[in-house]
LOPA-807384 format. One record per residue: residue in three letters; chain; x, y, z of N, C-alpha, C in turn; residue number from 1. Coordinates in pm, 1 decimal, always signed. Example, Ala and Ser with C-alpha at 12.3 -4.5 7.8 and 13.67 -1.06 7.14 Angstrom:
2
SITE res chain     n_px     n_py     n_pz    ca_px    ca_py    ca_pz     c_px     c_py     c_pz   n
SITE ALA     A  +1319.0   -569.0   +780.0  +1230.0   -450.0   +780.0  +1320.0   -330.0   +780.0   1
SITE SER     A  +1285.0   -225.0   +708.0  +1367.0   -106.0   +714.0  +1290.0     +3.0   +787.0   2
END
This chain:
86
SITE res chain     n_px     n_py     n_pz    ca_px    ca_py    ca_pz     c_px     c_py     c_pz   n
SITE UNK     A   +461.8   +785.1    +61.2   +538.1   +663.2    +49.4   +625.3   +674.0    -75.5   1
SITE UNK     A   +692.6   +632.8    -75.5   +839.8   +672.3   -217.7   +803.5   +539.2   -269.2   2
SITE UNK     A   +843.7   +575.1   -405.7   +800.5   +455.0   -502.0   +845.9   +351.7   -495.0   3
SITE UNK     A  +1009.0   +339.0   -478.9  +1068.3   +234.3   -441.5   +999.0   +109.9   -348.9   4
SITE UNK     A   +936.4   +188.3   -243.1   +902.4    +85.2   -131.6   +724.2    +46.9   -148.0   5
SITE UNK     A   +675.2    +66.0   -268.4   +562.8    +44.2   -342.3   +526.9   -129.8   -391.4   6
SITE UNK     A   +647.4   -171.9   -455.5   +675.0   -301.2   -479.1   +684.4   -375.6   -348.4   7
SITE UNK     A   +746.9   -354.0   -248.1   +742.0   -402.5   -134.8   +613.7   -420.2    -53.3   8
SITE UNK     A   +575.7   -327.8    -55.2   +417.2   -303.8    -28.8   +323.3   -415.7    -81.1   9
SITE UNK     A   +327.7   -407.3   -237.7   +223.5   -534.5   -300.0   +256.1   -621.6   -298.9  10
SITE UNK     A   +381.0   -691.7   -249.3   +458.1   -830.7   -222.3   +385.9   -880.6   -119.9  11
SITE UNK     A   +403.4   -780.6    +59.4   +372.6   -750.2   +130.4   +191.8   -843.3   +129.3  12
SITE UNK     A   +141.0   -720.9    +59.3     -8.9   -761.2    +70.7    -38.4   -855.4     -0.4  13
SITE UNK     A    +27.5   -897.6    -66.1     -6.7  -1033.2   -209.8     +9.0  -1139.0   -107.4  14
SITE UNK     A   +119.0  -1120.8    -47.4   +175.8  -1294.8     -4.7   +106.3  -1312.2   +133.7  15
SITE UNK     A    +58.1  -1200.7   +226.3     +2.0  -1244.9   +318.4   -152.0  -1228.6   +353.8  16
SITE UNK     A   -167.6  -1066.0   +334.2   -313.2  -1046.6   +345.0   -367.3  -1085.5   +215.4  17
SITE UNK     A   -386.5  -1085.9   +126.9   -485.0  -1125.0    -12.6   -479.8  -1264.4    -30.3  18
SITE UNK     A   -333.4  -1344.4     -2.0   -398.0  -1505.9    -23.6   -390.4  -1535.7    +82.1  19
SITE UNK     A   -331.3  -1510.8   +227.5   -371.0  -1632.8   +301.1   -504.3  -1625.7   +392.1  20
SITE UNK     A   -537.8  -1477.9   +401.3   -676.9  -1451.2   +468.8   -795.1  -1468.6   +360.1  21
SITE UNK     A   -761.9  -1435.0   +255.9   -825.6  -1475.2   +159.0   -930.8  -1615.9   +134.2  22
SITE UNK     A   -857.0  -1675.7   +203.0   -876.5  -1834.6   +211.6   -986.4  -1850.0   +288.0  23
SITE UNK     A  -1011.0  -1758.8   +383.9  -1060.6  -1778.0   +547.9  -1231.6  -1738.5   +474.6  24
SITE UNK     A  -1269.3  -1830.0   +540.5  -1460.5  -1773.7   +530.3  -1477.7  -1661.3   +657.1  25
SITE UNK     A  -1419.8  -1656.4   +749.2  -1409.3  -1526.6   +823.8  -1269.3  -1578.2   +904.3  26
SITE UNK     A  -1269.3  -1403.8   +961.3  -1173.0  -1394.7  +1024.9  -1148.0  -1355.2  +1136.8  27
SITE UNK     A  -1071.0  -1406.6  +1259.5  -1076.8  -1385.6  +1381.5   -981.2  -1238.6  +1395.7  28
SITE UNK     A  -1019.6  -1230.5  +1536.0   -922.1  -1108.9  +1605.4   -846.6  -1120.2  +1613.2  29
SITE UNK     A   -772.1  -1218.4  +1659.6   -623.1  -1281.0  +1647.5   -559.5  -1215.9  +1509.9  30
SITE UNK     A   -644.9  -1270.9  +1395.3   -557.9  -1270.1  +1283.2   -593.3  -1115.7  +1201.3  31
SITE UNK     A   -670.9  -1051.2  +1295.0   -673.4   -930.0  +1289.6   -553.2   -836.7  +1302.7  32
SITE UNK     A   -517.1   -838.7  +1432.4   -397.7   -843.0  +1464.2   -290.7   -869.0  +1423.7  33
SITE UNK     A   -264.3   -944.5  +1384.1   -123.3  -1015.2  +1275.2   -128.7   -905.7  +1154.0  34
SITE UNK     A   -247.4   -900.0  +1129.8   -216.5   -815.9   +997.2   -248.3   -633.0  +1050.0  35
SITE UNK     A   -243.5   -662.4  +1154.8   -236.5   -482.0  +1190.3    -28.9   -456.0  +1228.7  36
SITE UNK     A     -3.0   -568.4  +1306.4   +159.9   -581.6  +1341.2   +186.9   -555.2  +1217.1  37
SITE UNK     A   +138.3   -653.5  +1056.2   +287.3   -663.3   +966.3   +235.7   -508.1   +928.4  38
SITE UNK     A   +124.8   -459.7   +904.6   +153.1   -331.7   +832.0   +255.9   -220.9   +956.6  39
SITE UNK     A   +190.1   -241.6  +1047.8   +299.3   -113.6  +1102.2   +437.3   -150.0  +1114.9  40
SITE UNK     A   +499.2   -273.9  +1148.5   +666.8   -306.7  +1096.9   +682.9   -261.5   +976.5  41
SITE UNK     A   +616.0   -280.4   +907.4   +688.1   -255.4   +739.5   +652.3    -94.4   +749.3  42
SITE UNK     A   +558.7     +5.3   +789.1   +576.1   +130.2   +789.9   +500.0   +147.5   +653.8  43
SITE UNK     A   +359.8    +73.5   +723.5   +201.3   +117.6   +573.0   +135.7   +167.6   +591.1  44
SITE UNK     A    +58.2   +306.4   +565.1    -28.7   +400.7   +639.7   -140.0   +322.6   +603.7  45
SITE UNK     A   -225.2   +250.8   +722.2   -353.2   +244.2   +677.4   -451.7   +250.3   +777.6  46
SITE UNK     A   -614.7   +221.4   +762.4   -694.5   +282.4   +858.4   -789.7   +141.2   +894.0  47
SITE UNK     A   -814.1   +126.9   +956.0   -924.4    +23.7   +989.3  -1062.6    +73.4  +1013.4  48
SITE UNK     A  -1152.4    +47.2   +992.9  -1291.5    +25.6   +988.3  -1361.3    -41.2  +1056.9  49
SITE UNK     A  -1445.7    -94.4  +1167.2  -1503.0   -205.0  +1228.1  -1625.6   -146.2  +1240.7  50
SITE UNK     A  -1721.1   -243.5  +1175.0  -1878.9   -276.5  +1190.9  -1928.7   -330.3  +1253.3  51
SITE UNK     A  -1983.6   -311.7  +1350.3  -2050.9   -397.7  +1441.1  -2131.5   -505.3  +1409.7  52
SITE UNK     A  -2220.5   -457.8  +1309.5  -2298.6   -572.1  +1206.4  -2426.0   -562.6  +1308.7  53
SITE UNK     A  -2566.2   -611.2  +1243.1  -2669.4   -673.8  +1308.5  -2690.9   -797.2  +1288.8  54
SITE UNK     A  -2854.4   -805.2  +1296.3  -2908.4   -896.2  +1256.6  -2928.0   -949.7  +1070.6  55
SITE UNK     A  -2935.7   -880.4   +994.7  -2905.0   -819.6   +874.3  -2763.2   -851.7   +822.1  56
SITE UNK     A  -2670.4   -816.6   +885.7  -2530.3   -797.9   +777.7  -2444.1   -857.3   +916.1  57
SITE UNK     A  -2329.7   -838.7   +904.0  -2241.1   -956.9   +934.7  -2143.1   -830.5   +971.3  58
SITE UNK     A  -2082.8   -909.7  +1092.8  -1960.9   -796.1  +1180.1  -1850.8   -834.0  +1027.7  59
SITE UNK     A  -1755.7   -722.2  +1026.5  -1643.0   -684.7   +931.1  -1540.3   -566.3   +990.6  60
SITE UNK     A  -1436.2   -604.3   +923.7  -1347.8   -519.9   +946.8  -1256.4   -452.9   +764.7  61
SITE UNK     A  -1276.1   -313.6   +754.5  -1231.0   -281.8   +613.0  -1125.7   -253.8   +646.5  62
SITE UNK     A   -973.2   -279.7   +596.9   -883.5   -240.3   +558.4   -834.2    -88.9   +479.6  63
SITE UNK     A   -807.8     +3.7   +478.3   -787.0    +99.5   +348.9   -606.0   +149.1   +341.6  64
SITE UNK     A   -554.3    +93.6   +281.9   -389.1   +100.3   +251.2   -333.5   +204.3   +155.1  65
SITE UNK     A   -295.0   +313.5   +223.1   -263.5   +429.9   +121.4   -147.4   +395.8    +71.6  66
SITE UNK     A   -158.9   +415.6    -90.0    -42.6   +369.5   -139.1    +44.1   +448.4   -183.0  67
SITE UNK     A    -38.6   +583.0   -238.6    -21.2   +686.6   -270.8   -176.2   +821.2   -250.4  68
SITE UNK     A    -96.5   +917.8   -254.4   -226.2  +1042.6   -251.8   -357.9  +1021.2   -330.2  69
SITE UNK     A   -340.8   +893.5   -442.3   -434.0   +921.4   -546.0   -495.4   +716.8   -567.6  70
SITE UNK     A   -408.6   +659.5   -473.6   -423.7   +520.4   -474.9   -454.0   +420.4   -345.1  71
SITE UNK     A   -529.7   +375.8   -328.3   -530.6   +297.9   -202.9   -624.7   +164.6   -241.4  72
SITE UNK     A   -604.0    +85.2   -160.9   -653.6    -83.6   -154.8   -709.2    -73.5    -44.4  73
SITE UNK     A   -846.8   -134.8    -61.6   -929.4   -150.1    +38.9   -951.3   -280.2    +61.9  74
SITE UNK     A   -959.6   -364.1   +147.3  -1026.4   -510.9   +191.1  -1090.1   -500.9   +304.2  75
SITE UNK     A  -1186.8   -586.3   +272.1  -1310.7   -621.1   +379.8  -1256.9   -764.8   +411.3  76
SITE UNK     A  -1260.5   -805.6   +538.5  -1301.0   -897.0   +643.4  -1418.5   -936.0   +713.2  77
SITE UNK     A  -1477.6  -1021.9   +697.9  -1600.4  -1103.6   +768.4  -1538.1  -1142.6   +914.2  78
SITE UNK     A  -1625.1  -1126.8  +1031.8  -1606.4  -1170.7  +1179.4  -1707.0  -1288.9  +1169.2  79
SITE UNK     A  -1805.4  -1274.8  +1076.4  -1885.4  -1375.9  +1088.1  -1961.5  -1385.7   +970.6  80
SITE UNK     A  -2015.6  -1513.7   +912.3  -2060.4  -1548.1   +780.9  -2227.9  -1448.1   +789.5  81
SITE UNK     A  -2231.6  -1435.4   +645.8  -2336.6  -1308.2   +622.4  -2341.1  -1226.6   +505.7  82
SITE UNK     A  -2384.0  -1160.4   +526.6  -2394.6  -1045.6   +415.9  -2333.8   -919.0   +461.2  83
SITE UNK     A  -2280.8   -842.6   +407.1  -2227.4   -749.6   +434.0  -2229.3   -595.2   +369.7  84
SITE UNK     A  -2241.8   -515.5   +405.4  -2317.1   -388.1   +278.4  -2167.8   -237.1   +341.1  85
SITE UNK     A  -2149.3   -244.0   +203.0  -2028.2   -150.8   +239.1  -2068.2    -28.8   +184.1  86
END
């Protein structure tokens, strides 16, 4: 990713995924989705994760956003209230 489009990137994740899901005590598939669309329009390499969860820990979905070779942002998502062990 070229540096330039780095700032764009944390705008990107500031203004939508970090505060407005942020907010959410969990999060649906729907809005799973929304945030799988904006990263691939904007052109963000990242990987998803999904846990099935048990009885024990709580379904999730991790985020991992390469920012660079040596930098990446990870976020976890709750499907359902719980505990969660990453």
């Amino acid at each position: 990713m070229r540096e330039e489009n780095i700032n764009d990137v944390l705008s990107l994740l500031s203004a939508y995924i970090f505060k407005d899901c942020n907010e959410l005590g969990v999060i649906t598939l729907g809005q799973i989705h929304s945030i799988i669309n904006i990263l691939v329009k904007a052109n963000i390499p990242f990987t998803l994760n999904v846990t099935e969860g048990t009885r024990r820990v709580a379904k999730s979905a991790v985020f991992t956003i390469s920012i660079t070779p040596t930098f990446e942002i990870r976020k976890i998502f709750q499907f359902e209230e719980g505990r969660i062990v990453i």
